[in-house]
N, CA, C and O atoms as a printed pandas DataFrame, in Angstrom:
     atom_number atom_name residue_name chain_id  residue_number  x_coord  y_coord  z_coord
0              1         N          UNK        A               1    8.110   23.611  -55.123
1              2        CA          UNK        A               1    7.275   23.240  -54.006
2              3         C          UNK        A               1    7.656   21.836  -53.538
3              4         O          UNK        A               1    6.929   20.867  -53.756
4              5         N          UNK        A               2    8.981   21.748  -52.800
5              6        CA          UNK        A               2    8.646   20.591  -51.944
6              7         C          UNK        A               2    8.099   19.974  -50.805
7              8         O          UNK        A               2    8.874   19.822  -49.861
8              9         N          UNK        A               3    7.008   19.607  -50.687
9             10        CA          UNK        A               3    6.649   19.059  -49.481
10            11         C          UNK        A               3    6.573   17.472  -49.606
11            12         O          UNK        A               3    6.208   16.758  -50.540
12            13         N          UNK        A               4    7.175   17.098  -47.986
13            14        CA          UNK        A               4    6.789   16.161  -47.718
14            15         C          UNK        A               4    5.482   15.436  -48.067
15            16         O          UNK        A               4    4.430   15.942  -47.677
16            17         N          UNK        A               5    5.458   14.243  -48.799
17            18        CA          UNK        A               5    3.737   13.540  -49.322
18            19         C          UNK        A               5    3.741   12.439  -47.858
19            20         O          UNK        A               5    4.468   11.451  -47.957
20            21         N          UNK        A               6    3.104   12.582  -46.810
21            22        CA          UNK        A               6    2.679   11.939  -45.519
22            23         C          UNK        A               6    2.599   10.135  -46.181
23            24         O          UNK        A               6    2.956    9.215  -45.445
24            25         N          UNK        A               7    2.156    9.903  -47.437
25            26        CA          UNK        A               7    1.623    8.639  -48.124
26            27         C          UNK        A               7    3.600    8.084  -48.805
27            28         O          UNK        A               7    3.860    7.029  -49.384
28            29         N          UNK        A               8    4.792    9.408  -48.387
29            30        CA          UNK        A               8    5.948    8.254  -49.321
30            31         C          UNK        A               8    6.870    8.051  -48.103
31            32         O          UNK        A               8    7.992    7.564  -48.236
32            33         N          UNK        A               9    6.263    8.518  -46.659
33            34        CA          UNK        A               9    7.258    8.177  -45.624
34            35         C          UNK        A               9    6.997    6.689  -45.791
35            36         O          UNK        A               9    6.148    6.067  -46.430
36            37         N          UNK        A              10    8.124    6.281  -44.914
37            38        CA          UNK        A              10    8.288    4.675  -45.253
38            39         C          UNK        A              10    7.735    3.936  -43.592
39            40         O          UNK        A              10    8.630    3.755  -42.767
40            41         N          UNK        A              11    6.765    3.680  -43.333
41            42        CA          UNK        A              11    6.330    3.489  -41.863
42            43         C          UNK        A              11    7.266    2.498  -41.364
43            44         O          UNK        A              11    7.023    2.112  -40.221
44            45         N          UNK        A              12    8.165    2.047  -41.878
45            46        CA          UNK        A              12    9.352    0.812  -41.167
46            47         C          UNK        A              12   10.241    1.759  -40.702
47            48         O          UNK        A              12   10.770    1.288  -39.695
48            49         N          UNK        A              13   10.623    2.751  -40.915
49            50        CA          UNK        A              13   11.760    3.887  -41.127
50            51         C          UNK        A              13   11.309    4.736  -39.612
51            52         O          UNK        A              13   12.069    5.138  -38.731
52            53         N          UNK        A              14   10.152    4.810  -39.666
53            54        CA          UNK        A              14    9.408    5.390  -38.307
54            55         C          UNK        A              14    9.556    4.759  -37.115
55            56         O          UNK        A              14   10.101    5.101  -36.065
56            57         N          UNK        A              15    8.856    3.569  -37.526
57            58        CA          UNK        A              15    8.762    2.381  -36.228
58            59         C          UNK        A              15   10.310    2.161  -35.639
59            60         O          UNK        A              15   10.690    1.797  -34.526
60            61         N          UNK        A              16   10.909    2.462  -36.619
61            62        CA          UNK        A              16   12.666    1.939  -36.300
62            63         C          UNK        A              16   13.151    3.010  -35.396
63            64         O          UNK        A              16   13.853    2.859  -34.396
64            65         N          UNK        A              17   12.651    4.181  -35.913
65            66        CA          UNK        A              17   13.243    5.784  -34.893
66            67         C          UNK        A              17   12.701    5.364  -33.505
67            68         O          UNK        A              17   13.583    5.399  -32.647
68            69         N          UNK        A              18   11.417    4.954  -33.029
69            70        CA          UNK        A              18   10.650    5.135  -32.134
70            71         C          UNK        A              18   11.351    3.327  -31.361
71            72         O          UNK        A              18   10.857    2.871  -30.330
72            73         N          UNK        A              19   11.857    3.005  -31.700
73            74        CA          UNK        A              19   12.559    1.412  -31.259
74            75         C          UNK        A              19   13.261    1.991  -30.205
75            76         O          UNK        A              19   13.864    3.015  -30.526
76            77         N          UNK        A              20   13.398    1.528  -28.664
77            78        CA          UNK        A              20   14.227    1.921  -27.879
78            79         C          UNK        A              20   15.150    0.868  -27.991
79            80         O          UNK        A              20   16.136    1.055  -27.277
80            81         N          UNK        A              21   15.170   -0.135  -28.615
81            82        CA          UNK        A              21   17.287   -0.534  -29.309
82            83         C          UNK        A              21   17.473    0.075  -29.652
83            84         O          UNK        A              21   18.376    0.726  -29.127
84            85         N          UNK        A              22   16.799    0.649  -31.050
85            86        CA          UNK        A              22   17.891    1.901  -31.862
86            87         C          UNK        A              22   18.253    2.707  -31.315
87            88         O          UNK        A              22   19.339    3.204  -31.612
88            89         N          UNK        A              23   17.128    3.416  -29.774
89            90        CA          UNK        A              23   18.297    4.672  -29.432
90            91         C          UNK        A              23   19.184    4.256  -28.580
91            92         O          UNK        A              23   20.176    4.953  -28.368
92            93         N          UNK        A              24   18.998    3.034  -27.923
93            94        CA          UNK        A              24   20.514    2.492  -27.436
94            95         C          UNK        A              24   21.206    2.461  -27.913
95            96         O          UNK        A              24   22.182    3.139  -27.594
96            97         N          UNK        A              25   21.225    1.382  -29.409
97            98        CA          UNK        A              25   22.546    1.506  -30.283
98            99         C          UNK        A              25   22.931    2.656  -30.707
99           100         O          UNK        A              25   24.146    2.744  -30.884
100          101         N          UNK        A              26   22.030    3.990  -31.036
101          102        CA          UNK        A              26   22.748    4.715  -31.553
102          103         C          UNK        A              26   23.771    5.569  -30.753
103          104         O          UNK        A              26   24.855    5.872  -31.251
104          105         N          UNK        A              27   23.371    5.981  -29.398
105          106        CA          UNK        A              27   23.829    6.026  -28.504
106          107         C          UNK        A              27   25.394    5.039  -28.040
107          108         O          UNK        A              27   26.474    5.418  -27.586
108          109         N          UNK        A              28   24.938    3.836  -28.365
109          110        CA          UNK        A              28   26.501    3.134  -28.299
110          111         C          UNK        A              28   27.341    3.501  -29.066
111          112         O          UNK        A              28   28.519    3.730  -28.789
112          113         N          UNK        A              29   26.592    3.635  -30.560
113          114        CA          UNK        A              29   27.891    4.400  -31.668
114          115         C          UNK        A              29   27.908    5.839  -31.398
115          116         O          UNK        A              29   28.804    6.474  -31.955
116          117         N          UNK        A              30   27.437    6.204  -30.968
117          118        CA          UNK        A              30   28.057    7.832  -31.047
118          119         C          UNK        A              30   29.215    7.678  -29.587
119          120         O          UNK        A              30   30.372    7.945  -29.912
120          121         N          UNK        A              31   29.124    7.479  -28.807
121          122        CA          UNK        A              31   29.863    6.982  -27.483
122          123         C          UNK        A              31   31.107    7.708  -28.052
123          124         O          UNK        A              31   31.161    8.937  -28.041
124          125         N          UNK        A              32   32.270    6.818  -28.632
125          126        CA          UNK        A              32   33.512    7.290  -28.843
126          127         C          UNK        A              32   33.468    8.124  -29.523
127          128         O          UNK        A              32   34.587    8.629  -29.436
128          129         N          UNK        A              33   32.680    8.897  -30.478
129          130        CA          UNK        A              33   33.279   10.278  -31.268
130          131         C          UNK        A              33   33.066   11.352  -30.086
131          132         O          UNK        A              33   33.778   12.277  -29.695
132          133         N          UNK        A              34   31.599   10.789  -29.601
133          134        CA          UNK        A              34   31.103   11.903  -28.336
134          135         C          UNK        A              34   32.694   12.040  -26.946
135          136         O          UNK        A              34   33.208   13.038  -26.440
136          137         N          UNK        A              35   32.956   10.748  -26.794
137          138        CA          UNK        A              35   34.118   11.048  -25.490
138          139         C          UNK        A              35   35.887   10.992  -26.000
139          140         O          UNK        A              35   36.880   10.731  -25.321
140          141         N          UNK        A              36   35.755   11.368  -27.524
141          142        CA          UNK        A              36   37.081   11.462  -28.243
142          143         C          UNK        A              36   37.311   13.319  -28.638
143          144         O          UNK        A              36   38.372   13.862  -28.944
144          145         N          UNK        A              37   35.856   14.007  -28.491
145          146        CA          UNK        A              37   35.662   14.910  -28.840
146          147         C          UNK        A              37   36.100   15.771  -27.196
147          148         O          UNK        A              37   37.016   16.547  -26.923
148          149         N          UNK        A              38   35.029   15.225  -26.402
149          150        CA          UNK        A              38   35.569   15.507  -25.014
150          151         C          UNK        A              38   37.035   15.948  -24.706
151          152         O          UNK        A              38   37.525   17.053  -24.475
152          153         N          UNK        A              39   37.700   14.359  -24.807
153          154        CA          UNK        A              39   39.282   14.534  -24.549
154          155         C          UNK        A              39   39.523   15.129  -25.406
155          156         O          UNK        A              39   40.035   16.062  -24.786
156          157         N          UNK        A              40   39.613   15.472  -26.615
157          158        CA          UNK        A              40   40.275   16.390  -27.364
158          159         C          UNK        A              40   40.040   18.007  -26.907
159          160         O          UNK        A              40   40.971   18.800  -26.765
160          161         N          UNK        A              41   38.351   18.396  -26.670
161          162        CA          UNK        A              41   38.367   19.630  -25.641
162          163         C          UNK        A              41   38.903   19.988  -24.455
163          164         O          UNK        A              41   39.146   21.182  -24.279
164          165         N          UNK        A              42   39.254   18.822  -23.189
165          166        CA          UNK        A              42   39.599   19.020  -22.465
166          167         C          UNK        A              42   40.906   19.091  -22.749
167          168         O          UNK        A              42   41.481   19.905  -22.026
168          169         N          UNK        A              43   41.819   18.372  -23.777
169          170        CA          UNK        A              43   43.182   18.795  -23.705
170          171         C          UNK        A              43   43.738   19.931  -24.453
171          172         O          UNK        A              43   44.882   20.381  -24.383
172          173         N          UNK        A              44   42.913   20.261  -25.064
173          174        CA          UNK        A              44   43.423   21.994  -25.316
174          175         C          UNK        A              44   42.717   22.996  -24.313
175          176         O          UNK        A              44   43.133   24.153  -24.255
176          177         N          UNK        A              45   41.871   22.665  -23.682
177          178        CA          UNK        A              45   41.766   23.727  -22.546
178          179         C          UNK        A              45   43.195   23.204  -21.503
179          180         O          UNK        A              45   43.785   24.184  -21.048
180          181         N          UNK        A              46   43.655   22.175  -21.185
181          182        CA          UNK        A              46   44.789   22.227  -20.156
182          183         C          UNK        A              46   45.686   22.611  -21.000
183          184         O          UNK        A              46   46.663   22.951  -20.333
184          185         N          UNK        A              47   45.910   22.757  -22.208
185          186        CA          UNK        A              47   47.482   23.015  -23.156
186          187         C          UNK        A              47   47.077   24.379  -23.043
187          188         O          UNK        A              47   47.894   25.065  -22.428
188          189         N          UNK        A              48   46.010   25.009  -23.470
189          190        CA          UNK        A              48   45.576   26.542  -22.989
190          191         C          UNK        A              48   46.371   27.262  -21.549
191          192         O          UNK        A              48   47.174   28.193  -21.472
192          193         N          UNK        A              49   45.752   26.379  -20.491
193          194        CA          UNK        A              49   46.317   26.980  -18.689
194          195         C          UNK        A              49   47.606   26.755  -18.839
195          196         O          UNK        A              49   48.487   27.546  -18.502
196          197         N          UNK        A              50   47.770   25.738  -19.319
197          198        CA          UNK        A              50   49.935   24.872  -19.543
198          199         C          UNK        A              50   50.413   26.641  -19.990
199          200         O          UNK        A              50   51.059   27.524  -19.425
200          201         N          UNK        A              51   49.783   26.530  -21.121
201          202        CA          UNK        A              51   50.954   27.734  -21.935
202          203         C          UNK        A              51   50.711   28.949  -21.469
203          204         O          UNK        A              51   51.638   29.672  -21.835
204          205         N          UNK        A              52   49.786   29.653  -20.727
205          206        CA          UNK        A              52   49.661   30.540  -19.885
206          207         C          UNK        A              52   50.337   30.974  -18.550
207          208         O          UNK        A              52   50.731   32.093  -18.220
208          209         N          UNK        A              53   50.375   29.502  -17.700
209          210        CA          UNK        A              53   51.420   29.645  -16.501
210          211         C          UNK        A              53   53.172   29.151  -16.903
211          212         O          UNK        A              53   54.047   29.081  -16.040
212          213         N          UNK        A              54   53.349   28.913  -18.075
213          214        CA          UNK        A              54   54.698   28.721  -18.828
214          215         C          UNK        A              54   54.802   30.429  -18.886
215          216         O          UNK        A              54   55.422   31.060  -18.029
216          217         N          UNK        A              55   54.282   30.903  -19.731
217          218        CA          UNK        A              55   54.829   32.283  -19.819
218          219         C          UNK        A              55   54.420   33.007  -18.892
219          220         O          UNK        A              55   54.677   34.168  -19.210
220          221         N          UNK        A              56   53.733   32.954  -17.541
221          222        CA          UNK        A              56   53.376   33.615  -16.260
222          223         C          UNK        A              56   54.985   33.430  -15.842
223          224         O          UNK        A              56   55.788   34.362  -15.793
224          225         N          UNK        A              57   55.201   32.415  -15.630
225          226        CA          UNK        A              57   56.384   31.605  -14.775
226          227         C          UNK        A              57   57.713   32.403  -15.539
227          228         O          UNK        A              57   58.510   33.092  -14.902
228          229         N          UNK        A              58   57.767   32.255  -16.505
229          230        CA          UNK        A              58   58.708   33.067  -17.653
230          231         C          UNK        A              58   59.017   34.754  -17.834
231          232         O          UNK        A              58   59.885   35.465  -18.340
232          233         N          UNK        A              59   57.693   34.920  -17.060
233          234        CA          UNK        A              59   57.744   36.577  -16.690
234          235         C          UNK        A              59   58.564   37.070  -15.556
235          236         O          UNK        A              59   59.239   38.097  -15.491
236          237         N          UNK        A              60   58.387   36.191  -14.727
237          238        CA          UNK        A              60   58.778   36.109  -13.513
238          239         C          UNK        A              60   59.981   36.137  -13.393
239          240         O          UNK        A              60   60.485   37.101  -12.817
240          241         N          UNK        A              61   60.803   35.075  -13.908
241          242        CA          UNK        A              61   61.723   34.521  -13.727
242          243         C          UNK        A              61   62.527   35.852  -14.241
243          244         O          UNK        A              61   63.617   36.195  -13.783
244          245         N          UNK        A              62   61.824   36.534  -15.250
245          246        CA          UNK        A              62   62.459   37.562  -15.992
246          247         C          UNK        A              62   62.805   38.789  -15.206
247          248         O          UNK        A              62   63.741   39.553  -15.438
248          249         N          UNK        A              63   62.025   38.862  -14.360
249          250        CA          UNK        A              63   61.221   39.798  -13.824
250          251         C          UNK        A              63   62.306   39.730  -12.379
251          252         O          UNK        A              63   62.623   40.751  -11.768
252          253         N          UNK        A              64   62.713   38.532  -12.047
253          254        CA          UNK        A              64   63.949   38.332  -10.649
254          255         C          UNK        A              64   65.050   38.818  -11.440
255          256         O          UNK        A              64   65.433   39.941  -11.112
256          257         N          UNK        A              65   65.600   38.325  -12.298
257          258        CA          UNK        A              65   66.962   38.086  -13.596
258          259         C          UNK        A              65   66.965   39.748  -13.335
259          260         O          UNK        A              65   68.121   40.145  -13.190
260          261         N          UNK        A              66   66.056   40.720  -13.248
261          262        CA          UNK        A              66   66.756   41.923  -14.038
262          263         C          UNK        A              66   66.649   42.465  -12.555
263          264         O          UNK        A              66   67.134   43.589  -12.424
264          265         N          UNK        A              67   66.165   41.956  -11.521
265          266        CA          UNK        A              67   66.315   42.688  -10.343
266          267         C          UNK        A              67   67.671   42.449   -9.562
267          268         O          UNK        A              67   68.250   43.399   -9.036
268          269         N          UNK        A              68   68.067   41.405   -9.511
269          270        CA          UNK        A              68   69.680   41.169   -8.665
270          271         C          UNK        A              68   71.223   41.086   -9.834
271          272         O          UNK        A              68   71.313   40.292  -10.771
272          273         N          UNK        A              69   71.721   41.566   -9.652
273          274        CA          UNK        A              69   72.757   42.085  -10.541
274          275         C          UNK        A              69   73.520   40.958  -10.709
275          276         O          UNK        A              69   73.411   40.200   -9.745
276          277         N          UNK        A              70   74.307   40.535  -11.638
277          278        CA          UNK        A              70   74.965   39.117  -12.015
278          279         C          UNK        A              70   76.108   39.014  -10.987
279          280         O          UNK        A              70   76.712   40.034  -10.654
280          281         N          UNK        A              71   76.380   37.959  -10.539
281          282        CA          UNK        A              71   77.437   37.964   -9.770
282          283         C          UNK        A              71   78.705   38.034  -10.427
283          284         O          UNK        A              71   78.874   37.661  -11.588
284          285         N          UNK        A              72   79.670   38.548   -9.630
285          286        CA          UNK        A              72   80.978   38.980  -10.380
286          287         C          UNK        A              72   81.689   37.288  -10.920
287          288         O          UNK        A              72   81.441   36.166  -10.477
288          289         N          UNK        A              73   82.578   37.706  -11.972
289          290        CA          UNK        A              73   83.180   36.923  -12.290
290          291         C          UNK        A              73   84.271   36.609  -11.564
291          292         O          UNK        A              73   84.907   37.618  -11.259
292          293         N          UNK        A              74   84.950   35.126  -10.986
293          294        CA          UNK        A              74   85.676   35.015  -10.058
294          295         C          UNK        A              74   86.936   34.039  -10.843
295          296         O          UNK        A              74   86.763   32.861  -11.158
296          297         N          UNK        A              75   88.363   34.906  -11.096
297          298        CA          UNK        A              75   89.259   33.672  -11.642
298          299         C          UNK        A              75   89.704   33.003  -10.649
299          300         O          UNK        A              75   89.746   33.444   -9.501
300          301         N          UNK        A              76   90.210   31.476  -11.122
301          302        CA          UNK        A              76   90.773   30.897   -9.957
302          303         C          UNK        A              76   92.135   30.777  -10.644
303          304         O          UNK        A              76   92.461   30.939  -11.820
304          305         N          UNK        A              77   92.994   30.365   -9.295
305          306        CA          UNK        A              77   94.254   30.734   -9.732
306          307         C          UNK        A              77   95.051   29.396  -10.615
307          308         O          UNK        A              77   94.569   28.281  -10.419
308          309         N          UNK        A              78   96.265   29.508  -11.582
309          310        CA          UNK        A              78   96.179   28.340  -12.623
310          311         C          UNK        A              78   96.764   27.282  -11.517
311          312         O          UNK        A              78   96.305   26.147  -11.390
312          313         N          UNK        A              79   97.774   27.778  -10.781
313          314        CA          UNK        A              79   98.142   26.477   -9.953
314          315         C          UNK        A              79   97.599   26.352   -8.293
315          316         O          UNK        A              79   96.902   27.327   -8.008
316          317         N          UNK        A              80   97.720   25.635   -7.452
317          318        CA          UNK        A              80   96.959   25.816   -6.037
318          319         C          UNK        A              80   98.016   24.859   -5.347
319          320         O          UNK        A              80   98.164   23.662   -5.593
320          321         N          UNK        A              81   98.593   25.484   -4.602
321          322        CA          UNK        A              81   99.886   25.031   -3.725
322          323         C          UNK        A              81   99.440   24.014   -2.375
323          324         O          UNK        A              81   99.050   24.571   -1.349
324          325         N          UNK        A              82   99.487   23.121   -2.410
325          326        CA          UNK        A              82   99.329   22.547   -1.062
326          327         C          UNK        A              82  100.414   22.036    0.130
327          328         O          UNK        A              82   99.994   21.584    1.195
């Protein structure tokens, strides 16, 4: 049976939650994990679209390659008379 005893909260511990510095500061420290977390989401959603229109583009390209036939091979001659 654990319950909370209302008589071993620590009323400094309270007053401190309810402090509008503390939720500023805490707010200041969370700041960079909060907008490091961000950029780290936003750059695997663009490495996501990146590697999607890489192999869109790659289909394609594949996709011309097998439609026009290679051009012939052309020798040139060893000497050229002028």
């Amino acid at each position: 049976m654990n319950q909370l005893n209302p008589l071993s909260i620590n009323p400094l511990s309270i007053n401190r939650s309810i402090n509008p510095l503390s939720l500023v500061v805490h707010h200041v420290r969370a700041w960079p994990v909060q907008s490091q977390q961000g950029a780290r989401r936003n750059a695997m959603i663009a490495a996501t679209a990146l590697a999607a229109r890489r192999a869109e583009r790659q289909d394609v390209e594949d996709f011309f390659a097998a439609l026009k036939p290679a051009p012939p091979h052309r020798q040139l001659p060893l000497a050229v008379h002028r």
